[in-house]
Biopython code that builds the backbone (N, CA, C, O; Angstrom):
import numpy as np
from Bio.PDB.StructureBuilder import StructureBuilder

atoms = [
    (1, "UNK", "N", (-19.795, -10.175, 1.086)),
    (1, "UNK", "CA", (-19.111, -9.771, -0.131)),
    (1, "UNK", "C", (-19.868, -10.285, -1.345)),
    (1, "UNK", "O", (-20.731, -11.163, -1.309)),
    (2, "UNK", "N", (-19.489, -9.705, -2.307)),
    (2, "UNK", "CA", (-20.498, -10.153, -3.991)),
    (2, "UNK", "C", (-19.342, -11.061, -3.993)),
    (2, "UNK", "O", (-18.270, -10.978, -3.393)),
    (3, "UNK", "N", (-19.883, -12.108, -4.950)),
    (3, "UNK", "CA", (-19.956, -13.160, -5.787)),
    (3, "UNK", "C", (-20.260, -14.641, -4.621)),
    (3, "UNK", "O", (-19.771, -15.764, -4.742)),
    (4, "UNK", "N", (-20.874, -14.325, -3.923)),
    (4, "UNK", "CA", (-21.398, -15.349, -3.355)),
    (4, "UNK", "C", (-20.137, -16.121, -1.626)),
    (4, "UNK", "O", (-19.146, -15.669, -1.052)),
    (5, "UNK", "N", (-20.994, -17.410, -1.458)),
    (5, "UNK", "CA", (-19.797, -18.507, -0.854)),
    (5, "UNK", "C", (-19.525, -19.227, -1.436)),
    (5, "UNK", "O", (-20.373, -19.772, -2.142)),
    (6, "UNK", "N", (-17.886, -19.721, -1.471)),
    (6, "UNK", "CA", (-17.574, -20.823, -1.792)),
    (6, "UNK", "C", (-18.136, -22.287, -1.409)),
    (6, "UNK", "O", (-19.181, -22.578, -0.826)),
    (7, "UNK", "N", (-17.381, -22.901, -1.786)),
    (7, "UNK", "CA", (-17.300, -24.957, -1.354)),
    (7, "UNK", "C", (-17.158, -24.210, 0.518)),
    (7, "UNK", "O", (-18.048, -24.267, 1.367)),
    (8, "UNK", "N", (-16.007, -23.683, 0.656)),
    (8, "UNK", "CA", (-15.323, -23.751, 1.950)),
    (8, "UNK", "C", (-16.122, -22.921, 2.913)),
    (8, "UNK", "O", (-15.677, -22.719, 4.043)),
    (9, "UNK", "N", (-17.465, -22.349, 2.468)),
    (9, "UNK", "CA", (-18.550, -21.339, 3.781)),
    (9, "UNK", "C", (-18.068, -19.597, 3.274)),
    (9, "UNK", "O", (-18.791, -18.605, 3.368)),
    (10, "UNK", "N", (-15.973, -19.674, 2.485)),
    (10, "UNK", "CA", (-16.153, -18.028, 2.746)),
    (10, "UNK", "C", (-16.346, -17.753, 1.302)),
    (10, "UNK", "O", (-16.631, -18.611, 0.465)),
    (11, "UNK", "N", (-16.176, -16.543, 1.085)),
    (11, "UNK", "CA", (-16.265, -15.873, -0.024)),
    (11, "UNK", "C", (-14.809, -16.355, -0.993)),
    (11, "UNK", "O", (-13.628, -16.491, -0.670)),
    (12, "UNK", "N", (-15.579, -16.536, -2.371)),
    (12, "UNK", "CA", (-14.487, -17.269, -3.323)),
    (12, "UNK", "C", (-12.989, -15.703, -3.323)),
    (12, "UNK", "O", (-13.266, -14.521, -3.121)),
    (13, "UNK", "N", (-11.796, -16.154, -3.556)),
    (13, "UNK", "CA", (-10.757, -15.099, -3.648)),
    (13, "UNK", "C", (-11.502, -13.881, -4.372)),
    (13, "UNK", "O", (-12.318, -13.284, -3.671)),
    (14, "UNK", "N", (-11.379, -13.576, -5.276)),
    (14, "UNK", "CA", (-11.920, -12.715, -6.153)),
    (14, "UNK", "C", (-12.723, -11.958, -5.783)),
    (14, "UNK", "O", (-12.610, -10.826, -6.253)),
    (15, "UNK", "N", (-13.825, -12.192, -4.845)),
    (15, "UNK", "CA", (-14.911, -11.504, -4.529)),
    (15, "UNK", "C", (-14.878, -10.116, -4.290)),
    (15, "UNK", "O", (-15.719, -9.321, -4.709)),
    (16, "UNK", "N", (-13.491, -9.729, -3.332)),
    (16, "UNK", "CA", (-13.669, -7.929, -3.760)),
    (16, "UNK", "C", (-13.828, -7.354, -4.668)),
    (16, "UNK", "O", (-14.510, -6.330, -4.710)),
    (17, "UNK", "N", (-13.098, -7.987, -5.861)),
    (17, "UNK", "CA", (-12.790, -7.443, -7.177)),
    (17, "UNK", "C", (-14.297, -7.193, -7.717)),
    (17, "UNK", "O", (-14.688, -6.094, -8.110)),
    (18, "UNK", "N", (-14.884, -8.066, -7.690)),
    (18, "UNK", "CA", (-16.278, -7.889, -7.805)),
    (18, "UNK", "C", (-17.216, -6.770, -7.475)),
    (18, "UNK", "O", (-17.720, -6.096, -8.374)),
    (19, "UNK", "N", (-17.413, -6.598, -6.462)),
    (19, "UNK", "CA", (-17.534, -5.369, -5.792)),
    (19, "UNK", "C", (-17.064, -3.791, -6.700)),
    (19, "UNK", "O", (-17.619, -2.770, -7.105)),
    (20, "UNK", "N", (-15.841, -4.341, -6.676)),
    (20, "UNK", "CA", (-15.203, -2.721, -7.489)),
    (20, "UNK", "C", (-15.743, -2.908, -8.675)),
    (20, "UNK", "O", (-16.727, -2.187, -8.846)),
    (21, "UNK", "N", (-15.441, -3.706, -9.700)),
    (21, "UNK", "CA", (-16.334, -4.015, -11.183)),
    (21, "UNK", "C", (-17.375, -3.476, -11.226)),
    (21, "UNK", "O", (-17.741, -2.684, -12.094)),
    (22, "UNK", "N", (-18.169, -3.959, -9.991)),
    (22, "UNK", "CA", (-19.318, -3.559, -10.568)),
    (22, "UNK", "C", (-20.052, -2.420, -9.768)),
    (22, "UNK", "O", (-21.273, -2.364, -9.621)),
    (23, "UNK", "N", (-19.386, -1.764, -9.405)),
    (23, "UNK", "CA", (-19.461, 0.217, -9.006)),
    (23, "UNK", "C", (-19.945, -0.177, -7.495)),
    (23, "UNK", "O", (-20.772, 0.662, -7.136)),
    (24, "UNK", "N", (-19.709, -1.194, -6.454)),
    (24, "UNK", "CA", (-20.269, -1.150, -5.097)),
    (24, "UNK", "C", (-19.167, -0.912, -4.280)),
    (24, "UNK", "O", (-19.186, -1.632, -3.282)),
    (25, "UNK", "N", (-18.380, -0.290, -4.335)),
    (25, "UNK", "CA", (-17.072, -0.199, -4.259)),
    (25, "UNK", "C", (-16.512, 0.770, -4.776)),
    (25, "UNK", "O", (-16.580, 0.537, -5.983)),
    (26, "UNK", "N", (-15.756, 2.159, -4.563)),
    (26, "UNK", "CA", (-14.605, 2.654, -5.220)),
    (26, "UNK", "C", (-13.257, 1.794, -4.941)),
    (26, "UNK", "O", (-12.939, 1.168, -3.930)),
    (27, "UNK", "N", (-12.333, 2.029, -6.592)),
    (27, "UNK", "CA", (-11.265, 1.406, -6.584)),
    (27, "UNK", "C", (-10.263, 2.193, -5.355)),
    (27, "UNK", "O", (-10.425, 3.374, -5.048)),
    (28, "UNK", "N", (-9.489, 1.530, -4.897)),
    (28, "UNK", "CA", (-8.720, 2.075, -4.176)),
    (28, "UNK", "C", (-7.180, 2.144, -5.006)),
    (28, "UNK", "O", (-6.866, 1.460, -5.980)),
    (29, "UNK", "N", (-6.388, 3.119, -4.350)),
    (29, "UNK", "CA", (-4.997, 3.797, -4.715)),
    (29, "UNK", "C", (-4.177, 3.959, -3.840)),
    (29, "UNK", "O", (-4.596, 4.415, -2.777)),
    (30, "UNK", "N", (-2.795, 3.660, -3.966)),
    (30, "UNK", "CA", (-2.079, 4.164, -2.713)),
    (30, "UNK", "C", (-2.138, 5.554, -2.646)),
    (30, "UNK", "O", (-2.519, 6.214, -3.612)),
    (31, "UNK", "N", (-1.677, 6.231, -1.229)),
    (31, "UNK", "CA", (-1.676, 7.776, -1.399)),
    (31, "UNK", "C", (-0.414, 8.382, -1.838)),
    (31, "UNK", "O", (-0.386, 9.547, -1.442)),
    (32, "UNK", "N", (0.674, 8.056, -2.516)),
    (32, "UNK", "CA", (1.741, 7.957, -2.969)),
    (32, "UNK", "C", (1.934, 7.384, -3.961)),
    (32, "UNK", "O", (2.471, 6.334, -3.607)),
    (33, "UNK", "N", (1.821, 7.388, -5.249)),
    (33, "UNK", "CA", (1.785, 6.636, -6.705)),
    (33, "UNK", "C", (3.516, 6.352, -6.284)),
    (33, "UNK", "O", (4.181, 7.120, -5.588)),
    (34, "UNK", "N", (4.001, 5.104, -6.878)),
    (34, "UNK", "CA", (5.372, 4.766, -6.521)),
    (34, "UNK", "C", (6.162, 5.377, -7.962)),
    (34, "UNK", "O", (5.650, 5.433, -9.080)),
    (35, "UNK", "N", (7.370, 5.753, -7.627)),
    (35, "UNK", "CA", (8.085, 6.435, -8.395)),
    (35, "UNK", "C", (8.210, 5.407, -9.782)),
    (35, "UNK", "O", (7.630, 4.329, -9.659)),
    (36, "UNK", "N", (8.846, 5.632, -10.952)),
    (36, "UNK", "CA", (9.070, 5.243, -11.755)),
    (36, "UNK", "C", (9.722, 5.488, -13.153)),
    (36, "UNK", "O", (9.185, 6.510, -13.580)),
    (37, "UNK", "N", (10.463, 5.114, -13.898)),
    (37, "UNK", "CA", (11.001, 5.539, -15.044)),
    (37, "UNK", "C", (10.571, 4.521, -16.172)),
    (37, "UNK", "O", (10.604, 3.291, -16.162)),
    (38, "UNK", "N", (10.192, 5.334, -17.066)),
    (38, "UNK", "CA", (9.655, 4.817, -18.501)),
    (38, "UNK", "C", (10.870, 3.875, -18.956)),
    (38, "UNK", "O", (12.015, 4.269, -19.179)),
    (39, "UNK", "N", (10.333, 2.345, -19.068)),
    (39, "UNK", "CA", (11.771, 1.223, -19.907)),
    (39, "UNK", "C", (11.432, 1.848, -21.250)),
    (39, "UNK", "O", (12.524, 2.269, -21.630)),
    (40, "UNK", "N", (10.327, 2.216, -22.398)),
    (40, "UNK", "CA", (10.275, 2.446, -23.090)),
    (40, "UNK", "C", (10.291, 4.067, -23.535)),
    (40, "UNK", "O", (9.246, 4.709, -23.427)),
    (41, "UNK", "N", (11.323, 4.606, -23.961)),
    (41, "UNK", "CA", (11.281, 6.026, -23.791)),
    (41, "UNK", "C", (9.960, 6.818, -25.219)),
    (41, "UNK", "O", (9.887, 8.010, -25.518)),
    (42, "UNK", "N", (9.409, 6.065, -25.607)),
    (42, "UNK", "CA", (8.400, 6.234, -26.753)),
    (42, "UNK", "C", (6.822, 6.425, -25.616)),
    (42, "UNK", "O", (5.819, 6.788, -26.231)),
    (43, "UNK", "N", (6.720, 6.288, -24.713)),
    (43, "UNK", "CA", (5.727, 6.276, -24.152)),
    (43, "UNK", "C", (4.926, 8.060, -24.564)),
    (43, "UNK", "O", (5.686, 9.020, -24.686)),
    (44, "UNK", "N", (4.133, 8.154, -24.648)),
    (44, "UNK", "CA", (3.436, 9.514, -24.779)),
    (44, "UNK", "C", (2.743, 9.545, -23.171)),
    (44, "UNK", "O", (2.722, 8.721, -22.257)),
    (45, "UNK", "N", (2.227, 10.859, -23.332)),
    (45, "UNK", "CA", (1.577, 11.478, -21.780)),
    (45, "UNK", "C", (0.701, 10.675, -21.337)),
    (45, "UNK", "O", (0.559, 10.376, -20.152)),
    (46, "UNK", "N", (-0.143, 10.150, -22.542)),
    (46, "UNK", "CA", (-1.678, 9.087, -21.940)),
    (46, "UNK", "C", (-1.464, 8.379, -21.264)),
    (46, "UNK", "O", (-1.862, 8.085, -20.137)),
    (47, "UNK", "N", (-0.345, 7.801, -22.350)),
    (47, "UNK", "CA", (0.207, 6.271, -21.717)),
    (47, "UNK", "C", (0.883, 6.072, -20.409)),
    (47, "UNK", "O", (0.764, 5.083, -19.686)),
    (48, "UNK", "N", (1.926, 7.590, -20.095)),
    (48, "UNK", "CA", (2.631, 7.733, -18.877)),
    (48, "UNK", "C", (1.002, 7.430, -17.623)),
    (48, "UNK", "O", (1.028, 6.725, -16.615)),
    (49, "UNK", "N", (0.279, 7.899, -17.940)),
    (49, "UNK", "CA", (-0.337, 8.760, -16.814)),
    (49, "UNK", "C", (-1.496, 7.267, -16.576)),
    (49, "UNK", "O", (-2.109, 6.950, -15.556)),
    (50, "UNK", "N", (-1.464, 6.447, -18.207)),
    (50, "UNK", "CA", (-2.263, 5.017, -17.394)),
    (50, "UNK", "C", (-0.968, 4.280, -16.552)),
    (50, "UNK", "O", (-1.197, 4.048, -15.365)),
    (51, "UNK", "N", (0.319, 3.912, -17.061)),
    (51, "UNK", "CA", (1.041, 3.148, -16.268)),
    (51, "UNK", "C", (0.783, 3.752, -14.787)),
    (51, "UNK", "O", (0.353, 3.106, -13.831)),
    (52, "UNK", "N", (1.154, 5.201, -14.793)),
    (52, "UNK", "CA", (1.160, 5.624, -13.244)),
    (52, "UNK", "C", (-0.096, 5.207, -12.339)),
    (52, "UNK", "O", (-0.130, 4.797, -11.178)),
    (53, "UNK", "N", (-1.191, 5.469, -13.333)),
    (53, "UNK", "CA", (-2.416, 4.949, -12.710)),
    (53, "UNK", "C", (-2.419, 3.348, -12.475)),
    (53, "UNK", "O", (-2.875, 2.997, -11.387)),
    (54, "UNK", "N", (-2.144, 2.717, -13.016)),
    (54, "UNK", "CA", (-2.095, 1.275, -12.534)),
    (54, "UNK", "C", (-0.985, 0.981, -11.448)),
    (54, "UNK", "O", (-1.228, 0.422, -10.379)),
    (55, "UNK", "N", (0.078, 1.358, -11.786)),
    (55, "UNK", "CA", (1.041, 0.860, -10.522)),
    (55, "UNK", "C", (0.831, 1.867, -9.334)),
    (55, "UNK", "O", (1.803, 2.261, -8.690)),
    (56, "UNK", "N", (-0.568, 2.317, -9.023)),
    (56, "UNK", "CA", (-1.041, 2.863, -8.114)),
    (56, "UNK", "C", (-2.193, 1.685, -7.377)),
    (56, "UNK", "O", (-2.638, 1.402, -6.265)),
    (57, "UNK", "N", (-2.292, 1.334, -8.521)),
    (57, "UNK", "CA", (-3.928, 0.640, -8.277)),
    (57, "UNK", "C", (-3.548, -0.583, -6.649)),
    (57, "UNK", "O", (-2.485, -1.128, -6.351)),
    (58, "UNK", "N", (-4.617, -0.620, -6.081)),
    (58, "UNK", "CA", (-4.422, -1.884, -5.715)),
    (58, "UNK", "C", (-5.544, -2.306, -5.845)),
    (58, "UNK", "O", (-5.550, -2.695, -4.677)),
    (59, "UNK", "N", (-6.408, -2.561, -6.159)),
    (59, "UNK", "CA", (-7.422, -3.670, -6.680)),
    (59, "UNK", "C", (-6.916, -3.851, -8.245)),
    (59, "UNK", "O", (-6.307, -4.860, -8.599)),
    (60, "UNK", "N", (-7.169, -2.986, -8.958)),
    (60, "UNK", "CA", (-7.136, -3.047, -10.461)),
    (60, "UNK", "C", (-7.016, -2.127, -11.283)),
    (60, "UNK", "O", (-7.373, -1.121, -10.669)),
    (61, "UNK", "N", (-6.547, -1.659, -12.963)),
    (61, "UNK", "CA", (-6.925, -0.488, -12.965)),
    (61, "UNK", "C", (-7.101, -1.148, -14.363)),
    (61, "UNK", "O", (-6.581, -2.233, -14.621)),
    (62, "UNK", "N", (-7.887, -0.420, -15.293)),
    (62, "UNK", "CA", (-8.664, -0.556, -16.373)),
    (62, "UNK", "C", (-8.505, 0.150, -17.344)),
    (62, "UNK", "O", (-9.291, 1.073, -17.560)),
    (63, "UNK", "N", (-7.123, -0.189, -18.422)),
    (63, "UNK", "CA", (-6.707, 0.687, -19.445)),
    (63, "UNK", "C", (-7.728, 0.521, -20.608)),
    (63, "UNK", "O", (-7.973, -0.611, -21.024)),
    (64, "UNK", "N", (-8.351, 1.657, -21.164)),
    (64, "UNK", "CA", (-9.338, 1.727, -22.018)),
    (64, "UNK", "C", (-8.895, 2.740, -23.237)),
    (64, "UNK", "O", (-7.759, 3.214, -23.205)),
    (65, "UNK", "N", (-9.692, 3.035, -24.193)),
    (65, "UNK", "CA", (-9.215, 3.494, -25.430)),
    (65, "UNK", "C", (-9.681, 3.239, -26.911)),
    (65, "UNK", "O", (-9.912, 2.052, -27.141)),
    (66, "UNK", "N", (-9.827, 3.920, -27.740)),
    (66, "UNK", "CA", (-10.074, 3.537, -29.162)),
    (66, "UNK", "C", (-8.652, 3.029, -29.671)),
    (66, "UNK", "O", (-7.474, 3.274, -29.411)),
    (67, "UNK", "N", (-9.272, 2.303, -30.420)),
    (67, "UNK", "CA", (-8.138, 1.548, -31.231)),
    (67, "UNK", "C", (-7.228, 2.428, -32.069)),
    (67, "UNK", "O", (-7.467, 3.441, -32.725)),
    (68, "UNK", "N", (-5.843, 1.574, -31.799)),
    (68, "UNK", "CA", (-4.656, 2.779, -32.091)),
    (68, "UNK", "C", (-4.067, 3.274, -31.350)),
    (68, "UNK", "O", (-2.939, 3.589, -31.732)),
    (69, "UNK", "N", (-4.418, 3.611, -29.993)),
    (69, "UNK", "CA", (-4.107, 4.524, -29.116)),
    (69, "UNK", "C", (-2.926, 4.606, -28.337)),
    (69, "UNK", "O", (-2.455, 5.670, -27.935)),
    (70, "UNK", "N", (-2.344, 3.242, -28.077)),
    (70, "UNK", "CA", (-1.033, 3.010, -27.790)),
    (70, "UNK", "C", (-1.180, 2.230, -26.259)),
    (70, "UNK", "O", (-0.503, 2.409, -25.247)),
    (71, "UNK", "N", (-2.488, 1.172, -26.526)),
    (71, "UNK", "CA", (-2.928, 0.664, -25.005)),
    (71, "UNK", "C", (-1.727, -0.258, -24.935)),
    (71, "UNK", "O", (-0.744, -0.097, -24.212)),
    (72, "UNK", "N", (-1.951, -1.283, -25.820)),
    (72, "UNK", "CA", (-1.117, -2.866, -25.495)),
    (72, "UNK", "C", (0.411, -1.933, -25.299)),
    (72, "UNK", "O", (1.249, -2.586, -24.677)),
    (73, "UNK", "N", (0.819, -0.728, -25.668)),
    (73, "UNK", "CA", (2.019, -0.785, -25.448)),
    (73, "UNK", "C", (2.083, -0.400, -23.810)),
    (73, "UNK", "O", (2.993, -0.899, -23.149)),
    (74, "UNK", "N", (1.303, 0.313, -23.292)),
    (74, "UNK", "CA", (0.832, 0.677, -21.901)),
    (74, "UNK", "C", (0.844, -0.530, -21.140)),
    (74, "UNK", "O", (1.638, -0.668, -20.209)),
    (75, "UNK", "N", (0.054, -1.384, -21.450)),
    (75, "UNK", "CA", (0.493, -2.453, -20.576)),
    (75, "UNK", "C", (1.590, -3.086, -21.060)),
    (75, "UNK", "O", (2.270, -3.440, -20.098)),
    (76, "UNK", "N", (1.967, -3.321, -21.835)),
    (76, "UNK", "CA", (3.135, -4.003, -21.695)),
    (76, "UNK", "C", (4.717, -3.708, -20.637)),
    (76, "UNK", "O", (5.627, -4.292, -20.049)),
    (77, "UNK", "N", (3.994, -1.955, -21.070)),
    (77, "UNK", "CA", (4.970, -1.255, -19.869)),
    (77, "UNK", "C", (4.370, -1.277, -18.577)),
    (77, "UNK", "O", (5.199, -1.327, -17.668)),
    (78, "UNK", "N", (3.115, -1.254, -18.209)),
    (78, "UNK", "CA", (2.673, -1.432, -16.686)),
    (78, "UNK", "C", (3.240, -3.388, -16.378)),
    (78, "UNK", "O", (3.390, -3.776, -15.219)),
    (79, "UNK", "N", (3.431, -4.174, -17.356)),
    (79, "UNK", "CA", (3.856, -5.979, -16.665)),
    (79, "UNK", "C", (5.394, -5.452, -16.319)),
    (79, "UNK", "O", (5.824, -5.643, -15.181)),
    (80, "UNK", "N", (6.315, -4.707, -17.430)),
    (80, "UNK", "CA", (7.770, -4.578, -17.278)),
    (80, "UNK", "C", (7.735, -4.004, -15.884)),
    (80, "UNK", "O", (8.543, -4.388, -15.038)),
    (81, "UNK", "N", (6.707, -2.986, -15.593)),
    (81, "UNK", "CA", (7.171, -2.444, -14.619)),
    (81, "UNK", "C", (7.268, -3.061, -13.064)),
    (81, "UNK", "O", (7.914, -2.909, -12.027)),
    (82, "UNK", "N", (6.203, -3.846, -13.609)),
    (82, "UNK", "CA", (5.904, -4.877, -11.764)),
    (82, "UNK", "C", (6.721, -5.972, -12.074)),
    (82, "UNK", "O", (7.034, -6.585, -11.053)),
    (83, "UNK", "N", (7.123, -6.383, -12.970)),
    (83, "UNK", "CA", (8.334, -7.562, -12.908)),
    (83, "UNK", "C", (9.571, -6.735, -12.402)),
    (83, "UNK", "O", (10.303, -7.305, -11.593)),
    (84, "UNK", "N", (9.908, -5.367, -12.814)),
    (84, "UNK", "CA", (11.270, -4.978, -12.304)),
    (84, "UNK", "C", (10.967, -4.238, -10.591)),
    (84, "UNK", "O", (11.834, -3.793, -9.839)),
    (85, "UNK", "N", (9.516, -4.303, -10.349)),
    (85, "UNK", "CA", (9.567, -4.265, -9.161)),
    (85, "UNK", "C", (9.419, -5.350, -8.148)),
    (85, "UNK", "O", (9.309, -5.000, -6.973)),
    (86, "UNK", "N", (9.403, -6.453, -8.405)),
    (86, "UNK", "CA", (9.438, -8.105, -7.923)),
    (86, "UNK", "C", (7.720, -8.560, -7.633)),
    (86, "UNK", "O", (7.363, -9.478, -6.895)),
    (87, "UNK", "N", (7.124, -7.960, -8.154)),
    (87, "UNK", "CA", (6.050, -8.448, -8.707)),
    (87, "UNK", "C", (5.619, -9.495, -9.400)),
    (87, "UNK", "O", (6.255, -9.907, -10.370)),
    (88, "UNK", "N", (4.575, -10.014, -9.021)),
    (88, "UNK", "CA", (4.443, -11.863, -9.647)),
    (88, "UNK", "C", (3.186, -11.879, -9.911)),
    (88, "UNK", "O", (2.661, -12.902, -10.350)),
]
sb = StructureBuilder()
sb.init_structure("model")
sb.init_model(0)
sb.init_chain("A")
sb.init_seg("    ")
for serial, (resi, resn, name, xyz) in enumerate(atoms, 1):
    if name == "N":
        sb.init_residue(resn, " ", resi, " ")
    sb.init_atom(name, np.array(xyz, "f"), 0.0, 1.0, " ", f" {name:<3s}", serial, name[0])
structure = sb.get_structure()
């Protein structure tokens, strides 16, 4: 795996993530995006369609954008959403 061995012989936690970062790897997705309802009913289409994309993700997903665009409110709704799904 990228980012090397740890102290302990294996690969430090993180190390997949690595991999995907840096394109040796496609991100992976469930094959079923999990259902969901907007807490914030102001969300626009972009924004719907990054939350959906992240609470798909299972490595990571990478909200991007010019400034303005309505990111921080995107995540703020992708944290609400994994806290009301018992997410930690």
């Amino acid at each position: 795996a990228a980012g090397g061995v740890g102290p302990s012989g294996l690969p430090p936690p993180g190390a997949p993530l690595i991999d995907v970062a840096f394109g040796k790897r496609e991100p992976r997705f469930v094959p079923t995006p999990p259902a969901w309802k907007p807490l914030n009913a102001g969300l626009d289409g972009s924004q719907k369609a990054a939350v959906g994309m992240a609470l798909a993700a299972k490595d990571f997903a990478l909200v991007h954008g010019p400034p303005g665009t309505g990111k921080t409110t995107a995540v703020v709704e992708i944290i609400l959403q994994e806290v009301a799904r018992g997410s930690r």
